[in-house]
VEXDRENVO-224098 format. One record per residue: x, y, z of N, C-alpha, C in turn; residue in three letters; residue number from 0; chain. Coordinates in steps of 0.1 Angstrom, whole numbers, plus 5000, padded with zeros to 4 digits. Example, Ala and Ser with C-alpha at 12.3 -4.5 7.8 and 13.67 -1.06 7.14 Angstrom:
residues 2
    n.X    n.Y    n.Z   ca.X   ca.Y   ca.Z    c.X    c.Y    c.Z   code   pos   unit
   5132   4943   5078   5123   4955   5078   5132   4967   5078    ala     0      A
   5128   4978   5071   5137   4989   5071   5129   5000   5079    ser     1      A
***
This chain:
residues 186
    n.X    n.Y    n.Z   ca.X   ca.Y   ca.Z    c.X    c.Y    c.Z   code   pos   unit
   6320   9299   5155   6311   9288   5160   6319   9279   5169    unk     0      A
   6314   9274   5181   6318   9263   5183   6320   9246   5179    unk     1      A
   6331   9242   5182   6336   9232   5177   6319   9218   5174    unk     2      A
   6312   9215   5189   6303   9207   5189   6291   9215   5181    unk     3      A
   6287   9230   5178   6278   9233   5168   6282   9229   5156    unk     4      A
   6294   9230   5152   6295   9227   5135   6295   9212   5139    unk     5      A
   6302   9203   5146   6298   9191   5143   6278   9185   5143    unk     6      A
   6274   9189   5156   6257   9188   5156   6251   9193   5136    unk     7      A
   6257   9202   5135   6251   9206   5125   6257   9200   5110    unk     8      A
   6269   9194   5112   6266   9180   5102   6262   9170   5105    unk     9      A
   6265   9166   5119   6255   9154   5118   6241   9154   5114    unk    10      A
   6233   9167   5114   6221   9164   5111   6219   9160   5099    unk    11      A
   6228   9163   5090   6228   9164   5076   6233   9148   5070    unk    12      A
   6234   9141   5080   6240   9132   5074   6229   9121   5074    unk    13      A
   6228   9113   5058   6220   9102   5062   6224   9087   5062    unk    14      A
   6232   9082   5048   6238   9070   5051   6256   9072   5050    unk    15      A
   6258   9083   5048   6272   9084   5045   6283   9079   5056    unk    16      A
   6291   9072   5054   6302   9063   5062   6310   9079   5068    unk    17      A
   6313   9080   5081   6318   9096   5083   6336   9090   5092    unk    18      A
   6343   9096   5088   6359   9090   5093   6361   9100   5096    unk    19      A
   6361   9104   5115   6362   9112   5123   6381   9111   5130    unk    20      A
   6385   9119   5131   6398   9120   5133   6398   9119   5151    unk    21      A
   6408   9116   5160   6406   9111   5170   6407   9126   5178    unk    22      A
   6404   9124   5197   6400   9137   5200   6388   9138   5205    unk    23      A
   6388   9153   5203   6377   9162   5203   6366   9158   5192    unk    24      A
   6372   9161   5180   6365   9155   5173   6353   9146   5170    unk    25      A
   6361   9134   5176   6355   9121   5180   6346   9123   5190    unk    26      A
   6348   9131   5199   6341   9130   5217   6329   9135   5204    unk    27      A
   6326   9151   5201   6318   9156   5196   6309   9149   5190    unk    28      A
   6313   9140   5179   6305   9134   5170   6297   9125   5181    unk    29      A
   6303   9117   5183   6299   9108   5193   6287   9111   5202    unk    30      A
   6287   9125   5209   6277   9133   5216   6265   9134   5207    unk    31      A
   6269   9144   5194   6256   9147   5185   6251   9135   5177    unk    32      A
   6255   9124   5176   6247   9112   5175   6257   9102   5168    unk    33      A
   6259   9090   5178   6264   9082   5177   6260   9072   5168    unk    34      A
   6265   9065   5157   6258   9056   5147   6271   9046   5147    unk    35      A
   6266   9033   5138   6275   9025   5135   6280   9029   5119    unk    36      A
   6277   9035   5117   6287   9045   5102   6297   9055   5106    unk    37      A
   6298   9059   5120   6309   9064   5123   6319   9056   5124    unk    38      A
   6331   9059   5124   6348   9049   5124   6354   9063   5131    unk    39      A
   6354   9059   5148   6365   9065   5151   6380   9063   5151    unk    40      A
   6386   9072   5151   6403   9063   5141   6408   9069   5152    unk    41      A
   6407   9063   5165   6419   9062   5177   6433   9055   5172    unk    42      A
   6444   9065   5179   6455   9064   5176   6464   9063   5159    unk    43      A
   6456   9073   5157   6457   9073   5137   6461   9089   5137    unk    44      A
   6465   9098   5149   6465   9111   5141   6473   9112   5130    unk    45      A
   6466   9117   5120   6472   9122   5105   6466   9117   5093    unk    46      A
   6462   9105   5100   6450   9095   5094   6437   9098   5086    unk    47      A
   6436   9104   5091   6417   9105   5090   6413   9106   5073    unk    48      A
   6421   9119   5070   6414   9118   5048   6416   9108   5044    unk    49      A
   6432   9104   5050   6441   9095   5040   6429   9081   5041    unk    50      A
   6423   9077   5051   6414   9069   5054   6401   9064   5046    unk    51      A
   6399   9079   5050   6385   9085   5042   6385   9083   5027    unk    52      A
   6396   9085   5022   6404   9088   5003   6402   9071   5002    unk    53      A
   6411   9061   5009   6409   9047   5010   6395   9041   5005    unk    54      A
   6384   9047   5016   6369   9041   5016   6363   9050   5005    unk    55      A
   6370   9056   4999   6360   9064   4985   6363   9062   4976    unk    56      A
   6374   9054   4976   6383   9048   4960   6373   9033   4960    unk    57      A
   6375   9030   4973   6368   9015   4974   6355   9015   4973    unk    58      A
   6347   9024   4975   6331   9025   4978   6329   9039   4965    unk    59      A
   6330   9034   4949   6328   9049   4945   6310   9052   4942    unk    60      A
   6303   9044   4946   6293   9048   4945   6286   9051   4957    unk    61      A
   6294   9054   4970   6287   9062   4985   6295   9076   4984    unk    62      A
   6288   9082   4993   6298   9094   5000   6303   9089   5009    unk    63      A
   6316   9095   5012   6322   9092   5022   6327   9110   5027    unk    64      A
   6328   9111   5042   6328   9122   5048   6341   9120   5055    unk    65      A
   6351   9132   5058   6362   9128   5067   6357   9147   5074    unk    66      A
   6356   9143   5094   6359   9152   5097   6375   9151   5104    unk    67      A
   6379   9154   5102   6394   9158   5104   6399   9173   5110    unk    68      A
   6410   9171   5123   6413   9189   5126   6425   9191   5121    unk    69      A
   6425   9209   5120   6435   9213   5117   6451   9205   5119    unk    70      A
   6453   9202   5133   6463   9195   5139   6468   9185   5129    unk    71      A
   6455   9173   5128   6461   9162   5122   6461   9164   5108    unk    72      A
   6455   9171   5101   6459   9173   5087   6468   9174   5081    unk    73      A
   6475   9189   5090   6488   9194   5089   6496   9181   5094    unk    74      A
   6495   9170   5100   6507   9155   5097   6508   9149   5085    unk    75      A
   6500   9158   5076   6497   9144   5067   6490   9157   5054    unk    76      A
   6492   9166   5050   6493   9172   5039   6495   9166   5027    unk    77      A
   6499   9154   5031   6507   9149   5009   6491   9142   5011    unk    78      A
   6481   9136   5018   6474   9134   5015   6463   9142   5008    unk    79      A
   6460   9154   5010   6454   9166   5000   6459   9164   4986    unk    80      A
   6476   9164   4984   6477   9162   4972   6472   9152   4961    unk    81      A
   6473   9140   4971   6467   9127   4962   6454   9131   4962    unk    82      A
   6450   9136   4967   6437   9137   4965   6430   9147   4956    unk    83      A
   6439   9157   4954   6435   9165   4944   6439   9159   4933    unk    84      A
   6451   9147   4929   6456   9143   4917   6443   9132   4914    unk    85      A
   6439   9120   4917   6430   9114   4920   6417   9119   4916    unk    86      A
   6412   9128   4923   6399   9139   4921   6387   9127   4925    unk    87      A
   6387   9120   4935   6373   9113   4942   6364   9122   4939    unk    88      A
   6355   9117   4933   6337   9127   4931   6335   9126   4946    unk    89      A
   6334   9117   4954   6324   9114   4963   6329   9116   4971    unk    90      A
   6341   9123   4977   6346   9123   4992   6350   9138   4998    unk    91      A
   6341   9141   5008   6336   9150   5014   6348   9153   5030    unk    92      A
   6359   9162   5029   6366   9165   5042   6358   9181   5045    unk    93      A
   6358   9177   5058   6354   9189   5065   6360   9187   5075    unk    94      A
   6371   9196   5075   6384   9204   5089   6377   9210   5099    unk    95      A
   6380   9204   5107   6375   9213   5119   6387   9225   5126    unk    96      A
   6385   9234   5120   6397   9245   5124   6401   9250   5134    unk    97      A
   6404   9246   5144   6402   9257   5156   6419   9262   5160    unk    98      A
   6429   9262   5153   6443   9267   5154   6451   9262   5162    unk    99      A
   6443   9251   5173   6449   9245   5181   6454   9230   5180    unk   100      A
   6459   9223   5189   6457   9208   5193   6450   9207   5204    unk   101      A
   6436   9209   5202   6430   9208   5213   6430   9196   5223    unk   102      A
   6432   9186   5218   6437   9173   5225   6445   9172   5236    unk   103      A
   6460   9176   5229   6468   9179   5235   6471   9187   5247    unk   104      A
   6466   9195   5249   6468   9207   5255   6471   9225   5250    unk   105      A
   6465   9223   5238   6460   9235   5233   6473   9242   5226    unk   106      A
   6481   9241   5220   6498   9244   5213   6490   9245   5201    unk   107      A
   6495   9257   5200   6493   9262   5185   6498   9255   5170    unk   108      A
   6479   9254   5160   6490   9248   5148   6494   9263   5137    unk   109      A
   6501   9257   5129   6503   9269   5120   6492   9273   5115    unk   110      A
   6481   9268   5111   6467   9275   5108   6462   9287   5118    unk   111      A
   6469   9287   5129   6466   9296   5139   6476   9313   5131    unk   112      A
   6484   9310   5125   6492   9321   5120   6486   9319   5101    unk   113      A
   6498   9323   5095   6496   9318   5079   6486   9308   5073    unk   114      A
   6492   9296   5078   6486   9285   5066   6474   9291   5066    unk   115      A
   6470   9283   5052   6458   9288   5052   6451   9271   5043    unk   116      A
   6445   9266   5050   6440   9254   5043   6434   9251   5030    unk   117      A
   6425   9261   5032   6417   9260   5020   6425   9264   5007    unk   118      A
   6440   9275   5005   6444   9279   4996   6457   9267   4995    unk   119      A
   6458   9257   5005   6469   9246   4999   6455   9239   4990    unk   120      A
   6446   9233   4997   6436   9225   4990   6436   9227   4976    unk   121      A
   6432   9241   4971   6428   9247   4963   6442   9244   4953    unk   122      A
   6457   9247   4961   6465   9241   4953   6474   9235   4946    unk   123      A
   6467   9218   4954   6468   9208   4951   6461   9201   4941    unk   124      A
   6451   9210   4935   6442   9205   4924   6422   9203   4930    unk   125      A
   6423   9209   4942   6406   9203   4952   6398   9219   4948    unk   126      A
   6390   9218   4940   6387   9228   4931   6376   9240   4940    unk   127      A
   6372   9227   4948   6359   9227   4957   6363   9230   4969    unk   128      A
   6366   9241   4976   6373   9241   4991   6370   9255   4991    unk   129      A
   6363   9254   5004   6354   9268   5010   6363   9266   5027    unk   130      A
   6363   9279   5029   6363   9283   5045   6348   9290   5047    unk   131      A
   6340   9283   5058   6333   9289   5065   6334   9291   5083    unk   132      A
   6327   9302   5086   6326   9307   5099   6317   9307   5109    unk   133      A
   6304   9304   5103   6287   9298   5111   6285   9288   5109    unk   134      A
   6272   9285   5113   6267   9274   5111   6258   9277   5097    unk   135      A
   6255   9287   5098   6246   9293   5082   6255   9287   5072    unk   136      A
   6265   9292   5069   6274   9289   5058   6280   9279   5062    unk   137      A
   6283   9272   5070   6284   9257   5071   6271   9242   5062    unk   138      A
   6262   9249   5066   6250   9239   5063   6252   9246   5049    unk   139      A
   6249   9258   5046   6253   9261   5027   6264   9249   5024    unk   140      A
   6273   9252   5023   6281   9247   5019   6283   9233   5016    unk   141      A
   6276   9226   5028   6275   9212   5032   6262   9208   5019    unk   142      A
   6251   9213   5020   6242   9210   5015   6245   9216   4996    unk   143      A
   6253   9228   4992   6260   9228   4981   6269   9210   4973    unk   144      A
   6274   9211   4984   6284   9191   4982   6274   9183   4978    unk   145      A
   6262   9185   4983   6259   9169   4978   6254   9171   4966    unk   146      A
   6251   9183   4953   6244   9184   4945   6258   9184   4934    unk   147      A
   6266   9186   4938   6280   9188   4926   6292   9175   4934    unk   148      A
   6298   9172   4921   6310   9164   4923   6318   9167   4931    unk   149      A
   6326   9161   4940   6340   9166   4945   6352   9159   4934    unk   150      A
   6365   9159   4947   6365   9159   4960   6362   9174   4965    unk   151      A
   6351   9176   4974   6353   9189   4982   6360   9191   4996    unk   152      A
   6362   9202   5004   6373   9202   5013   6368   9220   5019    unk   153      A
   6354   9219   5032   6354   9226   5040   6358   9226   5049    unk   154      A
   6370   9242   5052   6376   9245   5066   6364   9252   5076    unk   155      A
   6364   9247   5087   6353   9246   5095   6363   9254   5103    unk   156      A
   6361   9269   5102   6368   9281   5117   6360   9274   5127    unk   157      A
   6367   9269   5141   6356   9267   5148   6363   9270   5162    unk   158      A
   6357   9274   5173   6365   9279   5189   6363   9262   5197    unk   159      A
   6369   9262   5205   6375   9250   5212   6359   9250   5220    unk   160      A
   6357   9236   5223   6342   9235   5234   6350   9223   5241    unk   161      A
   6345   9221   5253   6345   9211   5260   6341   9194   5252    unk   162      A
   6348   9190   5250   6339   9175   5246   6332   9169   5260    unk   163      A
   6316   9165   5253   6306   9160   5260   6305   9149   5262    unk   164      A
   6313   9138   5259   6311   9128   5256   6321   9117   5248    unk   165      A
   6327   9106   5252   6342   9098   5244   6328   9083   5241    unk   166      A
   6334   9084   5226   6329   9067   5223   6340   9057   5229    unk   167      A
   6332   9049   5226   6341   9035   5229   6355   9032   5223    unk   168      A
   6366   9031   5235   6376   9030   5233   6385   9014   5226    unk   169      A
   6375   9012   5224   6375   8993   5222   6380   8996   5200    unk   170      A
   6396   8996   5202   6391   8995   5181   6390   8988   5174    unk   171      A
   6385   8973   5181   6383   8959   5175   6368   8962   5173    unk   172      A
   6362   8963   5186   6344   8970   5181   6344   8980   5172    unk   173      A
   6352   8987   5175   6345   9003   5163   6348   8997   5149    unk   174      A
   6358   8991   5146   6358   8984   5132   6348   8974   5129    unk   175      A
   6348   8966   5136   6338   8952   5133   6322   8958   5135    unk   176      A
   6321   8973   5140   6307   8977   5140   6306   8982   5125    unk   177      A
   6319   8986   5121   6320   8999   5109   6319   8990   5097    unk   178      A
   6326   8981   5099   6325   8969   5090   6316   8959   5083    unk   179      A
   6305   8960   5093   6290   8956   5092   6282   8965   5090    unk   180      A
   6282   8978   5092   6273   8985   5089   6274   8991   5070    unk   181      A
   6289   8993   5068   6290   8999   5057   6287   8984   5045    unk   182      A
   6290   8969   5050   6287   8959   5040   6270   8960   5041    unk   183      A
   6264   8960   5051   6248   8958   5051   6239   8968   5041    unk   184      A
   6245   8981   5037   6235   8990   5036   6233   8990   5023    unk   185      A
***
């Protein structure tokens, strides 16, 4: 599947959940299939994004909280899977966008592209709940599986590189002070 179909097809799914989108493609994507003030795009954070996400779920344990995050930046920041499997957040929902690249960058291969295998570090690090899917079928399974059982869960989203459609606002004094108000209001 393409990168902007698995994101469109979480966003549908999403209704008040705070979503901590990793910067990028990523970001462009989400931003395209519908922009809200519960997204926090985390410009200039690669590596950031769970560890983020892990933050706002310890702090908020009665929301979900969602991290889409790519392969690239994950792989910076790995010891964060582990706290997170030691930890065990019920509520905090990562979905990898896999595509073996840095698509950002100029397309350089990550090791997910050869070996790694994400879902079998997740698995472990103690994250009990960690599926690879390849559609959008078993993406929305999967997705819609999460909300009925505890986490932390952790779907690798295989997905092929798409053009991004679209960049939010580059302003990170707005994207917080929007993220900031929307997640105290609701």
């Amino acid at each position: 599947m393409k990168r902007i179909d698995a994101i469109r097809c979480i966003s549908k799914l999403l209704t008040d959940e705070p979503v901590v989108v990793s910067l990028g493609h990523p970001a462009y994507d989400l931003y395209a299939a519908g922009d809200r003030p519960l997204n926090f795009y985390t410009w200039g954070s690669m590596g950031l994004t769970t560890s983020i996400a892990l933050g706002l779920a310890l702090a908020c344990p009665d929301r979900r909280i969602v991290a889409l995050d790519g392969d690239g930046s994950l792989l910076m920041n790995l010891g964060s899977l582990a706290t997170i499997g030691a930890g065990a957040p019920p509520n905090l929902l990562i979905v990898v966008l896999d595509n073996g690249v840095h698509g950002t960058t100029g397309g350089q291969h990550t090791a997910t592209a050869g070996k790694a295998d994400l879902e079998g570090v997740a698995r472990a690090v103690g994250i009990a709940q960690a599926r690879t899917v390849r559609d959008e079928a078993a993406l929305e399974a999967v997705l819609r599986e999460s909300r009925g059982s505890a986490g932390p869960w952790m779907v690798v989203a295989k997905v092929r590189e798409s053009s991004p459609a679209a960049k939010p606002p580059l302003d990170c004094v707005f994207i917080k002070h929007r993220f900031m108000a929307a997640l105290c209001n609701l």
